[in-house]
C-alpha positions as CSV (number, residue, x, y, z in Angstrom):
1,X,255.7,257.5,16.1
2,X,252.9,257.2,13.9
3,X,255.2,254.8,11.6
4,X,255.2,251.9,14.4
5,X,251.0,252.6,14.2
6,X,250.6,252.0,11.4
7,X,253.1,248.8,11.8
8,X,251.3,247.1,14.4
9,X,248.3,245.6,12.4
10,X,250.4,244.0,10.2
11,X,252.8,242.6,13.2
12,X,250.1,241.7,14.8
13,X,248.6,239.5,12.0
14,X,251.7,238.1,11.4
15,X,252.1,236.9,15.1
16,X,248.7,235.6,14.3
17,X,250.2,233.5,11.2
18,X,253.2,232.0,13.3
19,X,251.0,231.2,16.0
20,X,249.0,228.8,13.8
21,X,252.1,227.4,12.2
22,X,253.6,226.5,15.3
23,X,250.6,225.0,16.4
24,X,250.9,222.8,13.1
25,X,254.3,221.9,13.8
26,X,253.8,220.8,17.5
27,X,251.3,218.6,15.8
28,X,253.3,217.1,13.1
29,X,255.9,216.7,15.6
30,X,253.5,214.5,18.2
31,X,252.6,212.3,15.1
32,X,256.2,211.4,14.7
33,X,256.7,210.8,17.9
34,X,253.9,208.2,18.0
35,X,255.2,206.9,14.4
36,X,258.1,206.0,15.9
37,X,256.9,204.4,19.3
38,X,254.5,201.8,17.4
39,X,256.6,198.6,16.1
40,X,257.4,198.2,12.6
């Protein structure tokens, strides 16, 4: 038990990390999006 502990720091920053890059692909996704609606 003490093995899944001393795991949860590092899961826990790296829920952190893929929280932030999903957050910078919901963005880069909503810039498409607009991309696309505006005429060429």
């Amino acid at each position: 038990m003490e093995f899944i502990g001393l795991l949860a720091p590092v899961a826990f920053v790296f829920s952190l990390a893929a929280l932030s890059q999903i957050a910078a692909l919901k963005k880069e996704i909503e810039k498409l999006k607009e991309e696309q609606k505006s005429p060429r």
